[in-house]
TIPATOR-25724 format. One record per atom (N, C-alpha, C): residue in three letters; x, y, z. Coordinates in steps of 0.001 Angstrom, whole numbers, plus 500000, padded with zeros to 6 digits. Layout:
AlaXYZ/...
end
This chain:
Unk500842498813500000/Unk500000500000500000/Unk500879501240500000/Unk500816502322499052/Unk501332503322498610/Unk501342504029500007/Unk502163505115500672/Unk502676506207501453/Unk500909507222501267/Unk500690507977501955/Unk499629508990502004/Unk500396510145501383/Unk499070511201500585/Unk499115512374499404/Unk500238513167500720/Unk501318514100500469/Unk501789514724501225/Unk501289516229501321/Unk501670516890502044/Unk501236518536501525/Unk502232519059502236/Unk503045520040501249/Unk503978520787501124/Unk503989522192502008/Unk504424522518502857/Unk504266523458503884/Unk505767524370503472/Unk506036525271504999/Unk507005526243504527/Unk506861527137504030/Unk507751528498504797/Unk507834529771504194/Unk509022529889503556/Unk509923530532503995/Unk511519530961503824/Unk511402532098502789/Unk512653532836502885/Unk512777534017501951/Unk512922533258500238/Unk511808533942499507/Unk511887533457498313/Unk512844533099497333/Unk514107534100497734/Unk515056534421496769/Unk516712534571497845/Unk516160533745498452/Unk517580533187499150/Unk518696532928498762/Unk518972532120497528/Unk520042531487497335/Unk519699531887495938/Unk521543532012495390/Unk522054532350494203/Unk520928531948492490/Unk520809530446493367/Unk520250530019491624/Unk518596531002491930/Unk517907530735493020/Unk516886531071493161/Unk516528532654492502/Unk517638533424493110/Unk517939534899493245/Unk517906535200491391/Unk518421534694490456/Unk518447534771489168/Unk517719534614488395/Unk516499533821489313/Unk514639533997488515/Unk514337534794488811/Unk514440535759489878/Unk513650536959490690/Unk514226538270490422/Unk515058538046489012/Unk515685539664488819/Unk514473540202488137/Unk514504541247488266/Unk513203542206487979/Unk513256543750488245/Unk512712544380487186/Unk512629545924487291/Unk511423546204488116/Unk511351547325489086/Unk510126547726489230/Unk509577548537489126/Unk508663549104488350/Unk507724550222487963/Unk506785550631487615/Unk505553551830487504/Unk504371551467487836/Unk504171550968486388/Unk503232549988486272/Unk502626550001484541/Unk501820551053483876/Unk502342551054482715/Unk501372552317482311/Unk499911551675481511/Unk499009552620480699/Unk498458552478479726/Unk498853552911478878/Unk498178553207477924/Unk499029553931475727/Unk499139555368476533/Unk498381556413477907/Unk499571557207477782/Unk500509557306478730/Unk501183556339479524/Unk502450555824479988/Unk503688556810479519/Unk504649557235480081/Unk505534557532479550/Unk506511556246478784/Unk507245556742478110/Unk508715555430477808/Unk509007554868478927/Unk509149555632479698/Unk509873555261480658/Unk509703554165481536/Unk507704554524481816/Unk506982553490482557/Unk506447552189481533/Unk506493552584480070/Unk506231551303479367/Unk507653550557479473/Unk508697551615479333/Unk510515550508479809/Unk509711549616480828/Unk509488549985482337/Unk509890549034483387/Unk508692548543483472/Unk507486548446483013/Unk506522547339482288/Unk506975546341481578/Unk507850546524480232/Unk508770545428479550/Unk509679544694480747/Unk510069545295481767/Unk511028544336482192/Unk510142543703483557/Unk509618543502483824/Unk508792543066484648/Unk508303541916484065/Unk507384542204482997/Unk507008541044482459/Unk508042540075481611/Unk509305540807481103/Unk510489539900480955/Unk510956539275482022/Unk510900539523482941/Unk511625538060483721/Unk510437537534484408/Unk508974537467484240/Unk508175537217484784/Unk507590537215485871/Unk507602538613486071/Unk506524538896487351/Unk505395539628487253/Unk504803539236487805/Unk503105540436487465/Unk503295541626487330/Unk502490542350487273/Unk502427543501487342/Unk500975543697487096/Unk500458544718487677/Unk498876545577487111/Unk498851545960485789/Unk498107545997484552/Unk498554546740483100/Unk498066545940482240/Unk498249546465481354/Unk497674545821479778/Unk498887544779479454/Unk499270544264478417/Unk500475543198478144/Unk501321544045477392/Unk502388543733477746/Unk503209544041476906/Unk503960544233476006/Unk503751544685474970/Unk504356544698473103/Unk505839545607472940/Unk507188544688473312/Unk508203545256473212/Unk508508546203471816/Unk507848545487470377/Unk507633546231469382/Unk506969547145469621/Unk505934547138469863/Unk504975548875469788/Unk505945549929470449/Unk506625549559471849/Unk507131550170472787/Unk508520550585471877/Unk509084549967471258/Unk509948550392470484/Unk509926551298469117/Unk508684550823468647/Unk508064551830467355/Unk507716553588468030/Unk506751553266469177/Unk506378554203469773/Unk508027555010470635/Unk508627554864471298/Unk509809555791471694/Unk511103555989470422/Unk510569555266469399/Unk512033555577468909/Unk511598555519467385/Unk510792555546466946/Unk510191555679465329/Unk510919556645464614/Unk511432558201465015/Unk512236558322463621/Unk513196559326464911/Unk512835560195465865/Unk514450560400466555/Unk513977559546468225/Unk515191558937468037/Unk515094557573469336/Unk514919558613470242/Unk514721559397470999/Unk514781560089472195/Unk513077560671472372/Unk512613560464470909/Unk511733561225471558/Unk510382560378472530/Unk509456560937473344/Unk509219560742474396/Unk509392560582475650/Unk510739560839475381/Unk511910560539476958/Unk511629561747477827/Unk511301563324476745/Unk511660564281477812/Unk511295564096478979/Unk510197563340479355/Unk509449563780480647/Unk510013562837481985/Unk511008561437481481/Unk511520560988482028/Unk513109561473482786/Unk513404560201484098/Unk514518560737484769/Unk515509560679483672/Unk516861561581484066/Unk517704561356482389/Unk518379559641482694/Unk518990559260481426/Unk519628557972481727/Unk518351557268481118/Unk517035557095480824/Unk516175556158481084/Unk516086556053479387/Unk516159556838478748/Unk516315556255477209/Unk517432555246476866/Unk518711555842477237/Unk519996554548477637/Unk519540553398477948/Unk518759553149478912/Unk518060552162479878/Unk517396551297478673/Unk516390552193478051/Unk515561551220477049/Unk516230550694476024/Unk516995551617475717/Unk517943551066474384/Unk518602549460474996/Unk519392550095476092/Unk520062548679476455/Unk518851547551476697/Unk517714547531477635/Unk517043546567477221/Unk516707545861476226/Unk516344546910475027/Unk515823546169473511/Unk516906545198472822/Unk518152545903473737/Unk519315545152472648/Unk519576543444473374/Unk519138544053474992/Unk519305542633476020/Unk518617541503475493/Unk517504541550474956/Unk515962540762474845/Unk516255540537473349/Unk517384541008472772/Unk517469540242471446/Unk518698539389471376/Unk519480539323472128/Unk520489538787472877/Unk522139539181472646/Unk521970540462472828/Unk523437541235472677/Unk523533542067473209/Unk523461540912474611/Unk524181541471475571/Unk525818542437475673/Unk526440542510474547/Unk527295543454474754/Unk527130545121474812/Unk526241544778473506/Unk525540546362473152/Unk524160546719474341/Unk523985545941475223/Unk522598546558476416/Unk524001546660477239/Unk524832546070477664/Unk525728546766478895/Unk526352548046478142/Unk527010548155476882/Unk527485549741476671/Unk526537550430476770/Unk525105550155476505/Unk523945551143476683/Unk523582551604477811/Unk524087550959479011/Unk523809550735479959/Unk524870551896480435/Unk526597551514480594/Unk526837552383481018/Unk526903553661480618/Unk526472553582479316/Unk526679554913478360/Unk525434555740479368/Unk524889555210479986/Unk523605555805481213/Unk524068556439482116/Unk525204555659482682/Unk525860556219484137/Unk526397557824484418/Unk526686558814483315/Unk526837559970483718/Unk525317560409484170/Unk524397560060483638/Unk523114560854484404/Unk522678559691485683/Unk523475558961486236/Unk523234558281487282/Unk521732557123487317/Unk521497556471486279/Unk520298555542485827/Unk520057554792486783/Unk519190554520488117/Unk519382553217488581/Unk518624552339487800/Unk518468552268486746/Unk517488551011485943/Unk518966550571485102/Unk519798550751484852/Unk520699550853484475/Unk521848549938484893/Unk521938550536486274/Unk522693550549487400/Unk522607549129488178/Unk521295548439487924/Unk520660547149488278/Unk520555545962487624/Unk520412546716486103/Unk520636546070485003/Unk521851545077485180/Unk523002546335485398/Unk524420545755484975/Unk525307544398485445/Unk524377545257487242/Unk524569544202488523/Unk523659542982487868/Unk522414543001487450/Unk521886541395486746/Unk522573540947485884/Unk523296541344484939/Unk524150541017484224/Unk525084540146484420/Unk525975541105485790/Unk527307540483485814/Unk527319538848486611/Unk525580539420486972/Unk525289537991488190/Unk524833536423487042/Unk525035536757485976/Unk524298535769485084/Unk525463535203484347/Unk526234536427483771/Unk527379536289483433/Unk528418535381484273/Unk528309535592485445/Unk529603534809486373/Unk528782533627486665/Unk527557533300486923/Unk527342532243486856/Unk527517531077485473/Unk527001531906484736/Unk527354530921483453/Unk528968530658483186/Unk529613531696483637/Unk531061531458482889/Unk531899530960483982/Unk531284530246485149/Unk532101529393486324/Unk532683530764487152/Unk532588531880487226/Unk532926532642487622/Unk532363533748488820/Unk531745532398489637/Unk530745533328490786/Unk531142534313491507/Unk531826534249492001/Unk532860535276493106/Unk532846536488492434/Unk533124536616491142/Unk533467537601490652/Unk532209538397489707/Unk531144537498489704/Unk530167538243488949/Unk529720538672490339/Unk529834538073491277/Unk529087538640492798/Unk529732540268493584/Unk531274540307492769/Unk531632541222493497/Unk531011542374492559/Unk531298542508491128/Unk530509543411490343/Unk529186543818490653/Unk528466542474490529/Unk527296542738491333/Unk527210543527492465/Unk527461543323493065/Unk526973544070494459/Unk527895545682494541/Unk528436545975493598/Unk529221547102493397/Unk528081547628492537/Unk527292547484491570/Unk526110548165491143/Unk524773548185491993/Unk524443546972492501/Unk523369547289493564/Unk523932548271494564/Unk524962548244494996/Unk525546549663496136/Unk525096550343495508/Unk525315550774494418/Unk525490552056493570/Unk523517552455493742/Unk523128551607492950/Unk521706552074492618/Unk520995552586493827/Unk521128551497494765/Unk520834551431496742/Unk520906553177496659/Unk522433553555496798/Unk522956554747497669/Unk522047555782496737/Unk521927555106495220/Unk521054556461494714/Unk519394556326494705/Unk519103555850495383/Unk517345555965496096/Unk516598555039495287/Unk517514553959494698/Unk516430552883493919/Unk516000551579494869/Unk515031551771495013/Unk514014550662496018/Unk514384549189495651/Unk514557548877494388/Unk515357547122493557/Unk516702547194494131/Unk517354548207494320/Unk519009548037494820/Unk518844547909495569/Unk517902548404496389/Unk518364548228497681/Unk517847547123498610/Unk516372546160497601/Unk516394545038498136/Unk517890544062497551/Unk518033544083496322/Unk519219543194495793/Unk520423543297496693/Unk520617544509497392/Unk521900544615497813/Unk521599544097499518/Unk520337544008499776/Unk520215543489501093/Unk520159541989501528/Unk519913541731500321/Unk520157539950499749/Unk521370539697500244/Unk522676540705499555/Unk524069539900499622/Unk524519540231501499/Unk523785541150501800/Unk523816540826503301/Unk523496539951503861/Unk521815539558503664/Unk521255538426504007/Unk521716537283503833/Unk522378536826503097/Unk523062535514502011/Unk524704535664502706/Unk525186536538502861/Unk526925536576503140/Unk527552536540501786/Unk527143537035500584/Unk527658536629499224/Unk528397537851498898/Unk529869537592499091/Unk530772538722498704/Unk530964539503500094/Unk530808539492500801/Unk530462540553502140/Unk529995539785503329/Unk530216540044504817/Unk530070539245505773/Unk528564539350505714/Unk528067538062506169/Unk526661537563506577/Unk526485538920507506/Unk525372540004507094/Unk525083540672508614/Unk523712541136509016/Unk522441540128508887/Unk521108540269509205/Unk520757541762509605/Unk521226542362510309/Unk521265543666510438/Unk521453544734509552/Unk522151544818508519/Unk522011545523507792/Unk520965545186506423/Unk521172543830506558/Unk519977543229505794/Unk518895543448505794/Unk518370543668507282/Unk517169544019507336/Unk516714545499506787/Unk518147546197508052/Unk517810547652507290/Unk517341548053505529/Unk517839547369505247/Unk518522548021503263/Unk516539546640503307/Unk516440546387503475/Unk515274545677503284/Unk513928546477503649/Unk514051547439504976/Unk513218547927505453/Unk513100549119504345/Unk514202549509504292/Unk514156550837502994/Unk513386550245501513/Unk513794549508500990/Unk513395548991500321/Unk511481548351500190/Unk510980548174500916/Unk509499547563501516/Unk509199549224502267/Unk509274549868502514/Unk508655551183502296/Unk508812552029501515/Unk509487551785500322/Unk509534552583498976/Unk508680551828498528/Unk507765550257498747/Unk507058549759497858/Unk507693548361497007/Unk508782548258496799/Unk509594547020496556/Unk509055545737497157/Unk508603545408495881/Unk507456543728496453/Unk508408542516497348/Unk509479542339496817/Unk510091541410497149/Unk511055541882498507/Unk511274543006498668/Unk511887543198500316/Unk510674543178501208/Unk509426543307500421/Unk508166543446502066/Unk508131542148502427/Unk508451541000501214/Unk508234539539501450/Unk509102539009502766/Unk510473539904502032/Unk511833539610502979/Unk511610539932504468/Unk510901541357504407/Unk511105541553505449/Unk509815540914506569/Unk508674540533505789/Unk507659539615506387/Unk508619538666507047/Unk509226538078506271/Unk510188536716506717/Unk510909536651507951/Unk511674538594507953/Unk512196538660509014/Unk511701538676510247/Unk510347539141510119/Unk509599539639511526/Unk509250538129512030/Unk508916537321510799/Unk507769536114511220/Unk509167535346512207/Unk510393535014511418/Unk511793534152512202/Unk512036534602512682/Unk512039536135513365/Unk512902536773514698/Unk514183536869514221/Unk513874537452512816/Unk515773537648512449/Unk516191539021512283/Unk517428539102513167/Unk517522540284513125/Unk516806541481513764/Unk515469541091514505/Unk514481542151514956/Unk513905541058515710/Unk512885541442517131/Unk511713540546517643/Unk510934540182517013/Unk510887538709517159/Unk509741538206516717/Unk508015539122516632/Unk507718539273515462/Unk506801539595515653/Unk505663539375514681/Unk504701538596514653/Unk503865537778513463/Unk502938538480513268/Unk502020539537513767/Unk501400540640513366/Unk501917541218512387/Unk503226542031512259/Unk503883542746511545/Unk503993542003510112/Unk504863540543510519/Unk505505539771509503/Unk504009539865508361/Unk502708539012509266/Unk501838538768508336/Unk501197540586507668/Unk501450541689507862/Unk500712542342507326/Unk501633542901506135/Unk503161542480506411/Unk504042542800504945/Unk504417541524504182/Unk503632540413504870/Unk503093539243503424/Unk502167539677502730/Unk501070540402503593/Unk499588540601502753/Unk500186542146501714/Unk500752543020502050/Unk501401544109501289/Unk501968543645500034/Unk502960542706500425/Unk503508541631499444/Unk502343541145498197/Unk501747540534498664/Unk501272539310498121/Unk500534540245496954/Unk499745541033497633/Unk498816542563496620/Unk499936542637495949/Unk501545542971495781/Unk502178543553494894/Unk502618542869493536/Unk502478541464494298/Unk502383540731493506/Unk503251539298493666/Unk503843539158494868/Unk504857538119495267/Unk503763536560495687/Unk503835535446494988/Unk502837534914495479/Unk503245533758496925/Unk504638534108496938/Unk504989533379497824/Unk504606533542499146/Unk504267534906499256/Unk504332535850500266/Unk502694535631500694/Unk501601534990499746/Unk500471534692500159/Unk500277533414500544/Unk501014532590499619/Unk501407531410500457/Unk501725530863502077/Unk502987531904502374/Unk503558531844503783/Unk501880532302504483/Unk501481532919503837/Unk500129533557505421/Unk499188532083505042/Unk499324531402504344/Unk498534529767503856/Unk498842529116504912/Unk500406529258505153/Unk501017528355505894/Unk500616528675507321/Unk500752529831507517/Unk500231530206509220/Unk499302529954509399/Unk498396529848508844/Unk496696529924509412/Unk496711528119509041/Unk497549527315508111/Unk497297526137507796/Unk498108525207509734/Unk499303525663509790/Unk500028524935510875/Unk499261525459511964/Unk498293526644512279/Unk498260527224513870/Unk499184527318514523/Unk500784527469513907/Unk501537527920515291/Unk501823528598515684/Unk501701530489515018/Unk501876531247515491/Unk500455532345515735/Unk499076531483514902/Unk498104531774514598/Unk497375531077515029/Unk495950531451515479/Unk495110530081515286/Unk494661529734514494/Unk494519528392514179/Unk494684527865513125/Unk493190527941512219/Unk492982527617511423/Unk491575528484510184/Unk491859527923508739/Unk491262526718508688/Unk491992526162507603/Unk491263526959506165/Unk489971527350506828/Unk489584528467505632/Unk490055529361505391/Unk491247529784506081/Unk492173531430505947/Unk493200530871504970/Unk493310529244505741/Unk494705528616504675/Unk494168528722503126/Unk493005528600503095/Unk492645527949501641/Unk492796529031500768/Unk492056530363501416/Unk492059531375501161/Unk493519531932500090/Unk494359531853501403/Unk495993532263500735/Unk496441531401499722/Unk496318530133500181/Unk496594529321499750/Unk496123529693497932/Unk495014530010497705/Unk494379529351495992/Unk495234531200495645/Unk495316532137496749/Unk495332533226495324/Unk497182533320494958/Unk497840532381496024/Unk499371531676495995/Unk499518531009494388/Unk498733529944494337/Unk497750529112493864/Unk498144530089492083/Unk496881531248491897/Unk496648531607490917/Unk497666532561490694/Unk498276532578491416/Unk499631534132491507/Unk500592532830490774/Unk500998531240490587/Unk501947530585490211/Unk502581529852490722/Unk501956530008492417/Unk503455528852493106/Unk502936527731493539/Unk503723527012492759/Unk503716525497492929/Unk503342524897494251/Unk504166525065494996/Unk503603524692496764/Unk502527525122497127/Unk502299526351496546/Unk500452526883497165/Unk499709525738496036/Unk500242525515494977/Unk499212524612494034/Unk499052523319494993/Unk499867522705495320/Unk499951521249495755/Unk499096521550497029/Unk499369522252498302/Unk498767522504499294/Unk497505522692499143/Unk496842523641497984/Unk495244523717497465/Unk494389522433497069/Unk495455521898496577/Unk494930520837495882/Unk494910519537497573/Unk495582519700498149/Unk495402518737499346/Unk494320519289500309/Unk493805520457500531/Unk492929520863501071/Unk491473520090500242/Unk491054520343499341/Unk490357519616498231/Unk490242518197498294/Unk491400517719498344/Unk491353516488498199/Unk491078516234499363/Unk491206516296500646/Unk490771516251501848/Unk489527517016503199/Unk489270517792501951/Unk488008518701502594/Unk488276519643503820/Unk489567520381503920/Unk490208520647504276/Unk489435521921504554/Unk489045522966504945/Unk488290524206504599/Unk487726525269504051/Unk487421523739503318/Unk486308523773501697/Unk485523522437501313/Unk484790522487500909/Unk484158521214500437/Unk484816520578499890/Unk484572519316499925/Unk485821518159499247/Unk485288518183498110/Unk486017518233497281/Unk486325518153495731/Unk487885517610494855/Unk487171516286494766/Unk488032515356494145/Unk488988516034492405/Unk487916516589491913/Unk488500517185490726/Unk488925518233490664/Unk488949519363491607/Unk489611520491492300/Unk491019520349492883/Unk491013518658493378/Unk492178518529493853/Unk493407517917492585/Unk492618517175491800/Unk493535516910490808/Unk493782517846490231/Unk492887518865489674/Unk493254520392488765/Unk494743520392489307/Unk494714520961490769/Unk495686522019491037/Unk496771520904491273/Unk496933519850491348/Unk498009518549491441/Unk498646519181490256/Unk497749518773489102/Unk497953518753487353/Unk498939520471487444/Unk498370520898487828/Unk498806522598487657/Unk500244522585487956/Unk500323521913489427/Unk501939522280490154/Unk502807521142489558/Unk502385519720488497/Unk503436519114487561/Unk503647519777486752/Unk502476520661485738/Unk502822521484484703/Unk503817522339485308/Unk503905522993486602/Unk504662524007486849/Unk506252523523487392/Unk506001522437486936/Unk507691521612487234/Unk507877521332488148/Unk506847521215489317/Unk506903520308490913/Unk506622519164490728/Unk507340518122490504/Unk506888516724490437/Unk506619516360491560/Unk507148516733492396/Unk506108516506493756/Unk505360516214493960/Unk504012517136493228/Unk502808516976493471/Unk502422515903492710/Unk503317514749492109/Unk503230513697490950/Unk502939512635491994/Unk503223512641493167/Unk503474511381494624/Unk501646511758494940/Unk500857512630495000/Unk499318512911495574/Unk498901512259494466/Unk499251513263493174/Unk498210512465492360/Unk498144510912491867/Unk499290510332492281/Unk499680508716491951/Unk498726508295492830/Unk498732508858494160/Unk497892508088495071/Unk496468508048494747/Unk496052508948494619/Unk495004509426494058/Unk494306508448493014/Unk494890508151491774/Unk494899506813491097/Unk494831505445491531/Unk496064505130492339/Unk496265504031493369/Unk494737503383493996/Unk494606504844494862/Unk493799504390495278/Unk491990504665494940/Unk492015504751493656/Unk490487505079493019/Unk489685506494493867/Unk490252507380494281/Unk490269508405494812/Unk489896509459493813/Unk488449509918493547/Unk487763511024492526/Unk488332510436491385/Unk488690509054490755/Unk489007508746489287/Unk488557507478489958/Unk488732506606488558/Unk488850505261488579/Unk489917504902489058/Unk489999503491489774/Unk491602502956489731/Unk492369502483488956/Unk493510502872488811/Unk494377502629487691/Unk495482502527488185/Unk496147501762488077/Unk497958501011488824/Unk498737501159487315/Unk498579501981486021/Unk499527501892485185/Unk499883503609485226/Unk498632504235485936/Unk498038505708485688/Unk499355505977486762/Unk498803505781488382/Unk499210505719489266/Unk500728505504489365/Unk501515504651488420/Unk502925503918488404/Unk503530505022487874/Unk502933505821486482/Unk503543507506486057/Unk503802507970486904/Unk503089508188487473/Unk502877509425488551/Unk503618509358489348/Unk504089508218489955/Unk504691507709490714/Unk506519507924490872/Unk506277507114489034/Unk507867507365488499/Unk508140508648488445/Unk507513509724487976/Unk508001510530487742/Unk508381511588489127/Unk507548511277490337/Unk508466512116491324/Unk509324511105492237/Unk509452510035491833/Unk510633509156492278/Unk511997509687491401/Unk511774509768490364/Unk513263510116489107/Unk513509511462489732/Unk513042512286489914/Unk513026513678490614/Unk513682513868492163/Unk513761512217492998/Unk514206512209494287/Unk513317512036495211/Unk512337511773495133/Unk511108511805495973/Unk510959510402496780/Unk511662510102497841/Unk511259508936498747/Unk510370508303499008/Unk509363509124499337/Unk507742508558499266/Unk507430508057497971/Unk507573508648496805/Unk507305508210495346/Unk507970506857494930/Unk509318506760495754/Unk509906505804495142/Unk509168504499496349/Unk508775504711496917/Unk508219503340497892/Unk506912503111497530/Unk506115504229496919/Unk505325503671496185/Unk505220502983494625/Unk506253503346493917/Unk506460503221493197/Unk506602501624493475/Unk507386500961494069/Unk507780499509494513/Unk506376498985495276/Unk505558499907495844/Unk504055498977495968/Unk503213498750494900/Unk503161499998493481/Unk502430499830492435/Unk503188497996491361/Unk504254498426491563/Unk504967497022490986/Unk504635495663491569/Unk504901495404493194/Unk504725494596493176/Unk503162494334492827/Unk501738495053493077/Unk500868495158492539/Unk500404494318491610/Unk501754494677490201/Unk501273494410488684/Unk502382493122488521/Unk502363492502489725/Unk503910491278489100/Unk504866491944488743/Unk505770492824488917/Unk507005493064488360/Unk507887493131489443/Unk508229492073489767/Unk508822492267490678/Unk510743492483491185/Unk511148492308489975/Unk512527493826489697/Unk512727494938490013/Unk511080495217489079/Unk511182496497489423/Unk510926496797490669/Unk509992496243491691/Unk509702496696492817/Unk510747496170493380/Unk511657495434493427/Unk513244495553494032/Unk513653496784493883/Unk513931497096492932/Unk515049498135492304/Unk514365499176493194/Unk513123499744493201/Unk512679501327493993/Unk512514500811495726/Unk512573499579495934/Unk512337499144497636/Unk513831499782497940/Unk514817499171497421/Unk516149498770497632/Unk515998500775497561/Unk516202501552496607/Unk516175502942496596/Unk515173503891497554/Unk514293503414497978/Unk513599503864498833/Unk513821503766500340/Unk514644502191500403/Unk515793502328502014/Unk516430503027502148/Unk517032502889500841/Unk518483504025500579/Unk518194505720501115/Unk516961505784501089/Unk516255507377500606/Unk515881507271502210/Unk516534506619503110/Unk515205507083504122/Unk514089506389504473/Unk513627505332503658/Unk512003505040503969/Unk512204503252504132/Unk512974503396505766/Unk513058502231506303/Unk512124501324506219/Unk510822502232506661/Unk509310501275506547/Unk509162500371505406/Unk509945500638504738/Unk509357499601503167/Unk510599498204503386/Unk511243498139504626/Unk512142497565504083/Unk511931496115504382/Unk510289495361504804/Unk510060494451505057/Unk509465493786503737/Unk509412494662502636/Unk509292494340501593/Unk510729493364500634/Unk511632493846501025/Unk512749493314500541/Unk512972491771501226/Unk512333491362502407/Unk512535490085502894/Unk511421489604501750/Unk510357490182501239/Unk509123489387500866/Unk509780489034499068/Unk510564490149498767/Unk511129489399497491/Unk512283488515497372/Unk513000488594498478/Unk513906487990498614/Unk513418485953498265/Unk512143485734498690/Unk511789484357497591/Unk510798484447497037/Unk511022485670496168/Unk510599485893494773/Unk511510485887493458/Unk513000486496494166/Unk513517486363492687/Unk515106485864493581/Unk515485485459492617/Unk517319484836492429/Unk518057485602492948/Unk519229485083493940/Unk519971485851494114/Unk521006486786493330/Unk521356486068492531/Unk521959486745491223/Unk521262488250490478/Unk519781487828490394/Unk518786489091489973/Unk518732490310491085/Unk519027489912492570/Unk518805490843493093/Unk520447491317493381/Unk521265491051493223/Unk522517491431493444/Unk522792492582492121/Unk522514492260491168/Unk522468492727489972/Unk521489493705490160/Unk520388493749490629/Unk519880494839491001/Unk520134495956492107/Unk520592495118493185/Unk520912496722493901/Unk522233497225493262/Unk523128496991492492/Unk523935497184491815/Unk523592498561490944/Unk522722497980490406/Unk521797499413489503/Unk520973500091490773/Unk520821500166490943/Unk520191501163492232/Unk521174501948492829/Unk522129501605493345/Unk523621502226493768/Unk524320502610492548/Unk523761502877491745/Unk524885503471490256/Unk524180504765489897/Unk522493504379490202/Unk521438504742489741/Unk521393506855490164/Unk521365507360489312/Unk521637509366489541/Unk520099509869489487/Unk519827510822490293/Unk518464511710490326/Unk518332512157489143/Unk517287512214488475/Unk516674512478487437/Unk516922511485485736/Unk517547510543486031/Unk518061509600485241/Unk516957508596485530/Unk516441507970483786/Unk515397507113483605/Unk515590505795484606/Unk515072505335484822/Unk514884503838485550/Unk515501502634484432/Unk516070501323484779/Unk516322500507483918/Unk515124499894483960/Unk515306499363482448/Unk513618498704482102/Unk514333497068482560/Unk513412496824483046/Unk513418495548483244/Unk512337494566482837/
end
């Protein structure tokens, strides 16, 4: 019998760590409509280039380019800060992928002091040193342009640059100033330092604990557009531990987490659903949002919906349906997946295969299955199973399974 659907809990700062930090580069500025300046249709384009919401119509990098620069490139700029035509130029050239000509555009900005510019460069150098094995050193550039933008009143520098405090990257670990350059940042309006600094109040980092505060610059957050940040208030009202607990408050955060993109609010929605959690149970509500957080590259949520199958749960039963589902957040690393994976097998007679994921599922942690391995042990040859944990111990995360 397969492991039970899990549900994915947890806050933490969204953009913690390096790889994380390099999805979350982003301009911020208000969106316009058709009469927007350049300036505010610029940091509309870059918002929705690295994918984050924003309020506004969609964005047409062509129009935006026909419209500021159709026969003399400058015009529409007057009304903008200076530097911000530089700014666009270097974007248009970024997003077509020459990158050499958006950084000269970029600094060709710096006598009128650009922080769109200035942030740019620092994303740059942070993408650049990662790709070219060269972290240390895209980190020190980096954080030599977030200073820069920070000291000149840009609300993105000065969360980015409170990161490399927060993180210790290039510069001593110092929560304290982290917070500060965070606090500046989340009262200029900067979505992703109110998240941070939610984070800080909720862990007692750096400042007293304080979960009033934390949760009202998640909910600031979450409006701006961070969906993680609606998530974490999912999580409080879902655990009761610093809250009482309201699983209808969870559900609440939880679905607009959910429709904001994040995977963990998907899986968590979808386990509320599937369990009637504080909402009516709805079997096909819960698979939706399962389906949603695999599309969104959480195979995770691949271990609920297997069960789900397994066990004829709002579908029919199906043990070939269920065995996908299964495999696929086992190949991903998933312990629970892989011990079910070895109950759907032995299931269907295959009993190799349910060696091969028992034997990987001890390995992983999930001792409980390991009375299964006495039960094949006179099922198959010693030779077959030697040969099999063999492949199991060779066997790499995200690498297909041997067919057997």
């Amino acid at each position: 019998m397969p492991g039970g659907s899990l549900r994915l809990k947890g806050g933490e700062n969204s953009c913690s760590v390096l790889a994380v930090w390099l999805l979350c580069l982003s301009f911020i500025g208000p969106a316009g409509a058709s009469t927007a300046s350049c300036g505010q249709l610029l940091e509309a384009a870059f918002l929705e280039h690295w994918g984050l919401p924003w309020e506004g119509q969609a964005v047409d990098l062509g129009a935006i380019t026909a419209r500021c620069a159709e026969d003399d490139v400058s015009a529409g700029f007057e009304n903008d800060p200076p530097g911000t035509l530089m700014a666009f130029i270097g974007f248009s050239e970024f997003v077509k992928g020459r990158v050499s000509a958006a950084v000269k555009a970029w600094q060709a900005g710096m006598p009128d002091a650009n922080t769109l510019s200035m942030v740019a460069l620092g994303d740059v150098a942070l993408r650049e040193g990662a790709a070219e094995g060269r972290i240390d050193d895209g980190l020190k550039k980096a954080h030599a342009w977030y200073r820069r933008a920070a000291e000149a009143g840009s609300p993105l520098g000065m969360s980015k640059l409170a990161w490399f405090y927060d993180e210790g990257y290039h510069v001593k670990r110092d929560p304290a100033r982290a917070l500060a350059w965070y606090m500046r940042a989340a009262e200029a309006g900067e979505p992703t330092a109110m998240h941070n600094l939610g984070y800080f109040f909720e862990a007692g980092k750096a400042v007293a604990k304080d979960i009033e505060t934390a949760m009202r610059w998640y909910e600031w957050a979450g409006k701006a557009g961070v969906s993680a940040s609606y998530h974490n208030l999912g999580v409080l009202y879902d655990e009761g531990l610093e809250v009482p607990e309201d699983d209808g408050k969870a559900v609440h955060y939880y679905r607009l987490a959910a429709y904001g993109g994040h995977p963990e609010a998907m899986v968590n929605l979808g386990w509320m659903y599937r369990h009637g959690a504080g909402v009516e149970r709805d079997y096909g509500e819960a698979i939706h949002w399962y389906e949603k957080a695999i599309d969104a590259g959480y195979d995770e949520a691949a271990t609920n919906l297997g069960v789900m199958y397994y066990e004829g749960v709002g579908v029919e039963k199906d043990l070939e349906a269920a065995l996908r589902y299964f495999l696929l957040a086992a190949t991903a690393g998933r312990p629970e997946a892989m011990a079910n994976a070895s109950s759907a097998y032995m299931d269907l007679g295959a009993y190799r295969a349910a060696y091969f994921w028992t034997v990987l599922a001890t390995m992983n942690g999930m001792g409980q299955v390991a009375f299964r391995l006495v039960e094949l042990q006179a099922l198959l040859p010693d030779a077959i199973m030697a040969e099999t944990e063999a492949l199991a111990a060779a066997w790499t995360l995200g690498s297909p399974p041997p067919e057997f």
